[in-house]
N, C-alpha and C positions, 0 to 999 in steps of 0.2 A: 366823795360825793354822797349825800344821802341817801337814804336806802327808798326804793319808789321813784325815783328821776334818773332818766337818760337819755345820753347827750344823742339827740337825731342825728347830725353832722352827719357825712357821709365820713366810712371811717378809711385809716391810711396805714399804711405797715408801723410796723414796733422799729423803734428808734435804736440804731445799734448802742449800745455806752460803750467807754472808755475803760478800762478796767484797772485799777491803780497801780501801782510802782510796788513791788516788792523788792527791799532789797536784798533778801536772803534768795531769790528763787533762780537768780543769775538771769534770767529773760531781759533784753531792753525792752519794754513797754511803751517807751515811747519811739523806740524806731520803729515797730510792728505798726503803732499806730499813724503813723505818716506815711505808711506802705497801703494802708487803709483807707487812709485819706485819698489818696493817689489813684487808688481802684475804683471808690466810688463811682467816678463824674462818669468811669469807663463802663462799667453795669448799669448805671442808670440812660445812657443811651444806647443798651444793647436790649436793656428791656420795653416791651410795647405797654403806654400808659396804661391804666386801668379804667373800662368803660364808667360812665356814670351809675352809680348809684347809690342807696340808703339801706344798709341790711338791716340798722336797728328800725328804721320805718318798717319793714316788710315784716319783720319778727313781731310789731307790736300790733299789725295787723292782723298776726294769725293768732297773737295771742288772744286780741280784742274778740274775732268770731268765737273765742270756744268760750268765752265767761259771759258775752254779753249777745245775747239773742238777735236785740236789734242791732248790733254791730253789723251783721252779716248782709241786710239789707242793703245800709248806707254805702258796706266796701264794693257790694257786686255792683252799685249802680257805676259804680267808678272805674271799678282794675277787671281785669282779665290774666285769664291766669298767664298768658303770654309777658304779661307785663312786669314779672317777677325776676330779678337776675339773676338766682339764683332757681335748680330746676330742683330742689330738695322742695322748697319753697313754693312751687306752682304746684307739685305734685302735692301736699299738703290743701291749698288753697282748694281745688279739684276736687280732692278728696270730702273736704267741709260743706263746699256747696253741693256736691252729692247727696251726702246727707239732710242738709236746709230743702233739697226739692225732693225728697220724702217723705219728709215733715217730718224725720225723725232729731230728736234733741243735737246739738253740735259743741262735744266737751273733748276732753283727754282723754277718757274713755272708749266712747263712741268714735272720736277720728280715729283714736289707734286699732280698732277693730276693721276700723272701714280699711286704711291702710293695711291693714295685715290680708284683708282680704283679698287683695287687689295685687301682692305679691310685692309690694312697695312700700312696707316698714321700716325694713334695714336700710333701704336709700335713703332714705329721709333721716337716720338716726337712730332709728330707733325711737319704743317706749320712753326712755331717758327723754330725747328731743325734745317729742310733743309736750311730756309735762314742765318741759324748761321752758318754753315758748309761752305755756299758759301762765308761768306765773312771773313774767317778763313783762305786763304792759302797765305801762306809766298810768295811762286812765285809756279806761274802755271808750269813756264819751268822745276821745277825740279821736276817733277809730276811720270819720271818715275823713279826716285833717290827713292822718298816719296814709290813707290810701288815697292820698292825691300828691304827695310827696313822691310816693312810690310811681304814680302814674307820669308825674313829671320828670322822673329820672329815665323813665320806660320811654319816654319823648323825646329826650336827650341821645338816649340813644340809637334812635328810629331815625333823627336826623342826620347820625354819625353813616349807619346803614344807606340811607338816602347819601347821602355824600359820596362814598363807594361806589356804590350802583351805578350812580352817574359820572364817576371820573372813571368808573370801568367802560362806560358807552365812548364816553371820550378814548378810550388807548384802544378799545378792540374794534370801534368804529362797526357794527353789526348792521347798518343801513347809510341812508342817506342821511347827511346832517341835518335836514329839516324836520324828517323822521326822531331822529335821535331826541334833538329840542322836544318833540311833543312826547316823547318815551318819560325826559329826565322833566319836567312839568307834571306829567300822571304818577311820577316817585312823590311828588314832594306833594299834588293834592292827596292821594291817596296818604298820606301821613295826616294832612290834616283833617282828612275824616276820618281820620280812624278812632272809633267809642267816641262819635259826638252824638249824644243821646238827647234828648229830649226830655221834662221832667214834666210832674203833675204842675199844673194851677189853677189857683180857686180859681170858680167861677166869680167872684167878684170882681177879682183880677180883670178878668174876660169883658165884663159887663161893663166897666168903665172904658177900657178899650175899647169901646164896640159905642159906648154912646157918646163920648168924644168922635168918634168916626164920622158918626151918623148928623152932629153937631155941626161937622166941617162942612159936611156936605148940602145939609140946611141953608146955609150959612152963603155956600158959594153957589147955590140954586141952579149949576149944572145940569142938562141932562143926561151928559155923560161924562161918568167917572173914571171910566180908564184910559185904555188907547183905542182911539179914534180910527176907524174901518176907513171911511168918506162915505160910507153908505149910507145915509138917513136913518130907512128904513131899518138896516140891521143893527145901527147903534141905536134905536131906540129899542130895541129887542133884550140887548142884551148891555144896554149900559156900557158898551165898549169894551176890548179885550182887556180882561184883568189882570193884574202883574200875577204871575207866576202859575198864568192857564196854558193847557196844552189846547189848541185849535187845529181839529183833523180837517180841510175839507175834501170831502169826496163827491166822487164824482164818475161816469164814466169817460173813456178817452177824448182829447179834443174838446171837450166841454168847455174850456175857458179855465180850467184852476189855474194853473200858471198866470195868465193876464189877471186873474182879480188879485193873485199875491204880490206878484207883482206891482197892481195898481195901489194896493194897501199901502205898500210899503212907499211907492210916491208919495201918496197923499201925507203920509204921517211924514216925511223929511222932507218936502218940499213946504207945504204951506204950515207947518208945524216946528221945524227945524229940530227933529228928535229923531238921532242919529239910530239907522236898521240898519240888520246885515241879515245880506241875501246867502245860501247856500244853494247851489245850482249846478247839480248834478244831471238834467237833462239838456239844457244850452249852456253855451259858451259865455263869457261877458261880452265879446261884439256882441252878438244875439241878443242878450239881457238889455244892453245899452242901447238898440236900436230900438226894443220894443217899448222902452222908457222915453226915446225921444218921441215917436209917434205917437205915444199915450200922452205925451204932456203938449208936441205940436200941432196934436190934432188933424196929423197926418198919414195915409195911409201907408200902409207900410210897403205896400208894391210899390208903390212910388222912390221909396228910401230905397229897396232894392234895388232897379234901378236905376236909379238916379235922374229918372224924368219928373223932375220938380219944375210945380209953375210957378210963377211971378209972385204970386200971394203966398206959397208953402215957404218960401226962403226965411224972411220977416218972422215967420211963427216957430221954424224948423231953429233960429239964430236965439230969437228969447228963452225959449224950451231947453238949449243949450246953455244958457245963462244960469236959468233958475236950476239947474240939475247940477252945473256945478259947484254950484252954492248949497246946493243939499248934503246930511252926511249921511250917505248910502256906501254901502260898504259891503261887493260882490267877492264870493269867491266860488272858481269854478273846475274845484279838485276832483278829477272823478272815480267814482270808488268811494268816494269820503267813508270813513271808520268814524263810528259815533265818538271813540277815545279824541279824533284829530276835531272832530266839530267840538267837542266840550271845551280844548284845550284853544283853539282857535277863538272860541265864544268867551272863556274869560279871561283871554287877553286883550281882546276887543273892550270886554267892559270896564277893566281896568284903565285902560285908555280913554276910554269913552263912558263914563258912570252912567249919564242919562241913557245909556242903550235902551230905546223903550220897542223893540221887534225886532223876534230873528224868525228869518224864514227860511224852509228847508222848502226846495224843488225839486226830488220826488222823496217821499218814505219809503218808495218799495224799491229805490234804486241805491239806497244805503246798503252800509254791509254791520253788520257788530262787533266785526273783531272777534269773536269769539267761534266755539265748537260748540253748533247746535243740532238735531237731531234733525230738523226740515224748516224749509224757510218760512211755516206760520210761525214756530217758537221764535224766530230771528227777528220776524217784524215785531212781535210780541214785545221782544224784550229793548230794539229799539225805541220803541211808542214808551214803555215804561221808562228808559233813561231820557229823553227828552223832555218826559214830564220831570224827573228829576231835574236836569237843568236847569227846565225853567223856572221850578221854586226856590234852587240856590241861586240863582242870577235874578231872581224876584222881577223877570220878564216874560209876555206870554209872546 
C-alpha cells in the first residue's frame, strides 16, 4: 500500500497460514493442518465477537489533534472521550483537550508532558506511542470525517449496551412489566440523545427562515397562529399556544385551573380534531369524563352526579356524547406519575398520533421526578425544566 493511506476498515485478527510440507523434517503437515481445521469452528464459538469498532479511525484522530490546531475543534464537537474503544486512546484524547482549554499548543511534546503529568504515560505507551500516533494520519483535513466514524462505532455499541440492559429487565424482571417497557424506552431515548449538539448558523440562514415564516403567515391572514385556547380574548394575546412552549397556569386552590385545562383541551379536539392528551394526577378519568360532558352538555354537574336529569338535559347530555367520542382526547390517570413515565407515555402518543397539538398535565406540584433532590422547590424546578424539554423535542406546547 502506499506510504500516506490507510485502510479505515474496522480491522480483524491475522489470518493463521498453512506452513508447507517439508519432507526431510518427518512432521505430517498436512494432518496437523486438518486437526486445525477441525478446531477452528470450535474456538470461534467459544469466543465472544468483538464489539464494533475503527482503531485506525481513532488513531488518526489523535494524530489529526497534535499536527492540526483546528483539528481539535471539529473532533470535540463530535466524540467524547467515552467514545473511544480503546481506554489508552480516551486517556490520550482527555489528555489533548486539557491542553486546547488552556490554550496551551497540542503536539507530541506537550501531550507527552501532559500525560506524564497526570501519571498516565506508560498506560498509553509511552513516548514511543504518542510520536507514532502523530505521524500516522492520512490527512489532518479529514479529522472531523475520522471522528464521526469513531462516534458511529461508539453508537454501535451503545446499542449493543442498550440491548443488554433491556433483555436483563426482561430475565431479572426488577418491577412491573409496564414499568420495565418505560425503563427499556428511557435506554434506547437516552442513546439517542446522547452528543446531539446543536451547531452555529448564519444568520442569513435564520433570516430566510424567518421571512418565509412570516410570508406564510401574510399569506394565510390568521389571527392565530398556534394552538387555539377557545378563548378570544387570550388568543388574541398571545397568538395561540406555540409548538414547543411550556404554559404554567397558576392560580390559588379552587380557582378553575383544572376546568380551563380541561376546557382547552375540548375545544382544541372537539371543534378542531387535534388529538390532546390529558395527564391527571389529581381526578380520576370518571371524573375527567364527567366534567367533559357537562362542559360540552351544558350541564350541571350536580345533576350528572345525581342523576336527576330533565327532559331538555338528556338531548344535549346524548349529542355532547357523540361529539366527545369523536374527539381524540386521550386521559391518563397514573398517580405518582414520574416525569421519566409522562415523557415516555407522551412520545408514544405522538408517534401514534403525529398531529399531537396539547398535552396537559393536572397538577405540577403533584408530580414526582424520579430522582434524589435536596427539597421539593429543586424537584418542581427541575420537573418545569424537563417539560419544557419535552415540549421542544415533541415540538408541542
Amino acid at each position: 500500500m502506499p506510504a500516506g493511506r490507510r485502510n479505515l476498515s474496522s480491522r480483524s485478527e491475522p489470518l493463521m497460514h498453512r506452513p508447507s510440507h517439508s519432507a526431510t523434517s518427518g512432521i505430517d503437515y498436512a494432518s496437523m493442518a486438518q486437526v486445525a481445521q477441525l478446531a477452528q469452528p470450535l474456538q470461534h464459538s467459544q469466543t465472544a465477537p468483538v464489539p464494533p469498532q475503527n482503531l485506525d479511525a481513532e488513531e488518526s484522530v489523535l494524530g489529526a489533534m497534535m499536527i492540526s490546531p483546528g483539528a481539535i475543534g471539529a473532533v470535540s464537537e463530535v466524540l467524547d472521550a467515552s467514545d473511544f474503544y480503546r481506554e489508552s486512546h480516551a486517556k490520550i484524547y482527555r489528555a489533548a483537550l486539557a491542553l486546547y482549554a488552556k490554550g496551551e499548543p497540542v503536539d507530541a511534546i506537550t501531550l507527552v508532558d501532559e500525560l506524564e503529568e497526570r501519571g498516565e504515560l506508560d498506560g498509553v505507551g509511552g513516548k514511543v506511542r504518542i510520536h507514532e500516533l502523530a505521524a500516522l494520519v492520512p490527512a489532518s483535513g479529514n479529522a472531523g470525517h475520522y471522528a464521526r466514524i469513531v462516534r458511529e462505532m461508539a453508537t454501535l455499541r451503545g446499542l449493543i449496551n442498550a440491548g443488554s440492559e433491556i433483555s436483563r429487565l426482561g430475565w431479572d424482571r426488577p418491577g412491573a412489566a409496564g414499568d420495565l417497557v418505560d425503563k427499556a424506552e428511557q435506554v434506547v431515548f437516552d442513546l439517542s440523545q446522547a452528543r446531539v449538539t446543536g451547531e452555529f448558523t448564519h444568520i442569513d440562514e435564520l433570516l430566510k427562515e424567518g421571512f418565509e415564516r412570516i410570508t406564510a403567515l401574510y399569506e394565510a391572514g390568521a389571527d392565530v397562529t398556534g394552538v387555539p385556547s377557545g378563548f378570544r380574548d387570550l388568543d388574541r394575546l398571545t397568538s395561540g399556544f406555540q409548538p414547543g412552549n411550556l404554559i404554567i397556569a397558576a392560580a390559588r386552590p379552587s380557582m378553575g385551573k383544572s376546568a380551563l385545562g380541561l376546557c382547552m383541551a375540548a375545544n382544541l379536539a372537539v371543534r378542531h380534531g387535534t388529538p390532546v392528551a390529558i395527564f391527571t394526577l389529581e381526578m380520576s378519568k370518571s371524573e375527567v369524563t364527567q366534567r367533559l360532558m357537562c362542559s360540552e352538555a351544558k350541564v350541571e354537574s350536580n345533576r350528572l352526579r345525581t342523576g336527576k336529569l330533565g327532559p331538555d338535559d338528556w338531548p344535549r347530555l346524548t349529542a355532547a356524547c357523540d361529539k366527545l367520542a369523536k374527539a381524540p382526547i386521550y386521559v391518563d390517570d397514573t398517580g405518582s406519575i414520574t416525569m421519566m413515565e409522562i415523557r415516555s407515555k407522551a412520545r408514544r402518543l405522538k408517534t401514534r398520533e403525529p398531529n399531537l397539538g396539547l398535552i396537559v398535565v393536572d397538577y405540577l406540584q403533584l408530580m414526582t421526578s424520579g430522582a434524589t433532590v435536596e427539597n421539593r422547590v429543586q424537584e418542581v424546578s427541575q420537573i418545569s425544566r424537563n417539560l419544557k424539554v419535552l415540549a421542544r423535542d415533541l415540538d408541542v406546547p
